[in-house]
C-alpha positions as CSV (number, residue, x, y, z in Angstrom):
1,X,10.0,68.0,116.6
2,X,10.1,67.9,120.0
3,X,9.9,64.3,120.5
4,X,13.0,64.1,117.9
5,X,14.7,66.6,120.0
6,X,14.5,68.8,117.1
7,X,15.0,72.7,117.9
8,X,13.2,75.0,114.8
9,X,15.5,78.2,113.5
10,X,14.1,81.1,115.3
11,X,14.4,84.0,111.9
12,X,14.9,87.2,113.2
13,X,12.0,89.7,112.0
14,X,12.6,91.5,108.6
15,X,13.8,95.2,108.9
16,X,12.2,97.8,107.7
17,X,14.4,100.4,105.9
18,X,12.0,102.1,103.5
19,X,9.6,103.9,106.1
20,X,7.8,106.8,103.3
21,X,7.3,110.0,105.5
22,X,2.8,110.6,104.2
23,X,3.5,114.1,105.6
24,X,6.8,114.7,102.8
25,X,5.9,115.6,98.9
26,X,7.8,113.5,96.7
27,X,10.6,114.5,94.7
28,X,9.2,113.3,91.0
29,X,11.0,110.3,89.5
30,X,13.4,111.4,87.1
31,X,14.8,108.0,86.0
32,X,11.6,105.8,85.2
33,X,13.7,102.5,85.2
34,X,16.4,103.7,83.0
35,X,19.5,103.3,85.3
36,X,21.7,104.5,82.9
37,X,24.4,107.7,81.9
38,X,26.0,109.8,79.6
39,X,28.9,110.4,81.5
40,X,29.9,110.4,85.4
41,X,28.3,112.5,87.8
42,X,25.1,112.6,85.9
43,X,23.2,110.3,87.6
44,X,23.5,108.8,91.1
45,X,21.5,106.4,93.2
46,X,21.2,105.3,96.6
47,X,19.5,103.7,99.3
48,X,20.0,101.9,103.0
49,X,20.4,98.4,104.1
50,X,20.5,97.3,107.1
51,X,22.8,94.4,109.4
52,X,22.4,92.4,112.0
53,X,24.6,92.9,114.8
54,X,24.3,91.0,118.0
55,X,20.7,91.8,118.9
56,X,21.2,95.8,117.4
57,X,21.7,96.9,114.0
58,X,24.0,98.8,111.7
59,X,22.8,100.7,108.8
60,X,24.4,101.4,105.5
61,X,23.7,104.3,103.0
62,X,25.3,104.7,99.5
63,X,25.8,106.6,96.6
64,X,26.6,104.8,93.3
65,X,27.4,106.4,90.1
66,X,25.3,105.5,87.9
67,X,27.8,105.8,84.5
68,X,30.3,103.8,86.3
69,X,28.8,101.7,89.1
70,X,31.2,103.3,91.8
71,X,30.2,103.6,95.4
72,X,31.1,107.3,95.6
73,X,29.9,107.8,98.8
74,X,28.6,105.3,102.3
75,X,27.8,106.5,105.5
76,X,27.5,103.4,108.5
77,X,25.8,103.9,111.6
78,X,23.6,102.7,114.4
79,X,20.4,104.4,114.3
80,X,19.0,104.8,110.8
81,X,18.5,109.5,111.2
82,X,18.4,111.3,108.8
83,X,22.4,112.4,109.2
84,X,23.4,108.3,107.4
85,X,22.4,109.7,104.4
86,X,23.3,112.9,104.6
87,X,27.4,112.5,105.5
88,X,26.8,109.5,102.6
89,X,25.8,112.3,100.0
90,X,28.8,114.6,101.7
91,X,31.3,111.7,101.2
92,X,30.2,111.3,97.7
93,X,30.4,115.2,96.6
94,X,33.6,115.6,98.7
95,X,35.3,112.1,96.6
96,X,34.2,114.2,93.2
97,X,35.7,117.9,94.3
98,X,32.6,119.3,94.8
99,X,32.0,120.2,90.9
100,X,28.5,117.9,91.3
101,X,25.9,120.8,90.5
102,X,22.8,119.3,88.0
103,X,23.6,115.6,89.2
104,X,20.2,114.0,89.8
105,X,20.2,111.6,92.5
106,X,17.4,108.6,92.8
107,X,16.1,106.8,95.7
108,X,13.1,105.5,97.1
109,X,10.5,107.5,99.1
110,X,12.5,106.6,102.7
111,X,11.6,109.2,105.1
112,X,15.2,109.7,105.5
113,X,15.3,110.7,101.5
114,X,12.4,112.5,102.5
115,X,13.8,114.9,105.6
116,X,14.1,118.5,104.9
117,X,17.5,118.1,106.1
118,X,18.3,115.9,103.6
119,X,16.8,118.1,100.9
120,X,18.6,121.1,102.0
121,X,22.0,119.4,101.4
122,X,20.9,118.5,97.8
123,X,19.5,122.0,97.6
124,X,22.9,123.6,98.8
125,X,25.1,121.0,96.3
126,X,22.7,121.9,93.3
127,X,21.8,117.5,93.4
128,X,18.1,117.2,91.7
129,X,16.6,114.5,94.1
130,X,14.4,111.4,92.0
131,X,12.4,109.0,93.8
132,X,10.7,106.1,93.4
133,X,7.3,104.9,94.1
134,X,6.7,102.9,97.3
135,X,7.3,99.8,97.6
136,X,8.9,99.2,94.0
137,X,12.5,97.7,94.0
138,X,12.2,97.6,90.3
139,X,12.1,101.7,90.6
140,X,15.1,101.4,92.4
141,X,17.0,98.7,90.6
142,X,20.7,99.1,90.3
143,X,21.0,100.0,94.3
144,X,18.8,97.0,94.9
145,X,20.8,94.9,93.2
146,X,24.4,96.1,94.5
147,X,23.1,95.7,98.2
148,X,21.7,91.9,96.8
149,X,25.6,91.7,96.2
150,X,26.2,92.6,99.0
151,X,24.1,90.4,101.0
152,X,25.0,87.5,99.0
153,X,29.0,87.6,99.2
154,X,29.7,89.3,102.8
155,X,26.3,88.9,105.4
156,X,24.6,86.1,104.8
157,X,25.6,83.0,106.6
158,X,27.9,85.1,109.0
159,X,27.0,85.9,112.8
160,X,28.2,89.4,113.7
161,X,28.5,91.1,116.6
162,X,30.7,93.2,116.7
163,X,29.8,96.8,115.5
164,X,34.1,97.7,115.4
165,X,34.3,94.3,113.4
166,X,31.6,94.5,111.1
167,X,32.3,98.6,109.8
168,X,35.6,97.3,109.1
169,X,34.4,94.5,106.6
170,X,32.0,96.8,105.1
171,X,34.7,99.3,104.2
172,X,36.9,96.1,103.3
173,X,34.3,94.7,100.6
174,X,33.3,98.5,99.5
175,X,36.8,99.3,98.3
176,X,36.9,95.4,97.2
177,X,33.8,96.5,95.0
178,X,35.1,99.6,93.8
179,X,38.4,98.3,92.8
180,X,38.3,94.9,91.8
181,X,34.9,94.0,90.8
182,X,34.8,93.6,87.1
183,X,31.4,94.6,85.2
184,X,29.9,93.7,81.8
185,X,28.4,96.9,81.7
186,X,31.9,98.3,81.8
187,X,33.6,96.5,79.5
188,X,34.4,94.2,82.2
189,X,36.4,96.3,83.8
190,X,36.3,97.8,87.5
191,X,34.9,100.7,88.6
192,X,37.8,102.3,89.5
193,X,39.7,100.7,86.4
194,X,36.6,102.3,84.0
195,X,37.3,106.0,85.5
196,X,40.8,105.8,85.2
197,X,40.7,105.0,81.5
198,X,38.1,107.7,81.3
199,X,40.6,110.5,83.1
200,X,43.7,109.1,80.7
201,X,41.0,108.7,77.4
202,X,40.4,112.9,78.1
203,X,44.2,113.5,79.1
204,X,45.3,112.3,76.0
205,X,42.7,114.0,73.7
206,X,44.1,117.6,75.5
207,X,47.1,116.8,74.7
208,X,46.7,115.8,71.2
């Protein structure tokens, strides 16, 4: 390579976001592969990804629903504490007015998950935490596959570096996601498209 003035790809090294906290008991897994719902805010998942940005990283923490694949809740910050998913799990009971007691809500075993901190907000919000085993995307298949989205449409084969620059495209493909992606699953209908017929479907059957 060098003789043909050929210059390898220098990959940057994986990042880690699943680090299981040995010293944390596991919440049990509630879900056992079946990611789906009887109605919304029955069942919610999650989990963290991460981006490169110049030579730092951003993390991003989300809450789908389950019933109606909507990001409900995302929290974006620099180092990956306890507090990303935490405000995401705030964001998501704050977009649903609060009325979220008995919602189970499955991740992996991140030691995030895992903080008593985060625990005590579930606790306080009357959210049943689920986990996965470690080191099983399949445990944690729909969030894996909305951040393989993710990855596939908005990160890869981009250069970021700015931190301002690349929040504001998150947020830009996350409302893209919620409002315009269409879903088999859902009839092929959006997210926010599915719960809007759902709020005019039980209107209606007041009224009548």
């Amino acid at each position: 390579m060098r003789t043909n003035h050929i210059v390898g790809r220098h990959l940057r090294k994986k990042k880690r976001t699943t680090i299981a906290d040995r010293t944390a008991a596991p919440a049990p897994d509630l879900v056992m592969r079946d990611f789906t719902a009887d109605a919304l805010n029955t069942r919610w998942c999650g989990d963290i990804t991460y981006i490169a940005v110049g030579s730092t990283w951003l993390y991003l923490a989300t809450v789908i629903d389950i019933y109606s694949r909507k990001v409900v809740g995302w929290s974006i910050a620099g180092p990956m504490r306890t507090s990303l998913v935490t405000d995401a799990i705030e964001m998501a009971v704050a977009a649903r007015g609060g009325r979220v007691h008995g919602v189970v809500f499955h991740t992996d075993r991140g030691a995030q998950y895992s903080a008593a901190a985060f625990a005590d907000v579930c606790r306080r919000h009357g959210i049943r935490r689920s986990m996965g085993r470690v080191g099983s995307s399949y445990d944690n298949a729909l969030a894996e596959s909305f951040f393989q989205g993710l990855k596939r449409e908005l990160l890869h084969g981009r250069r970021w570096t700015s931190k301002a620059q690349t929040r504001l495209e998150l947020f830009r493909w996350l409302s893209y996601y919620n409002r315009r992606r269409r879903h088999s699953a859902l009839g092929y209908r959006t997210p926010a498209e599915f719960e809007q017929q759902l709020i005019t479907t039980r209107t209606l059957s007041l009224i009548a």
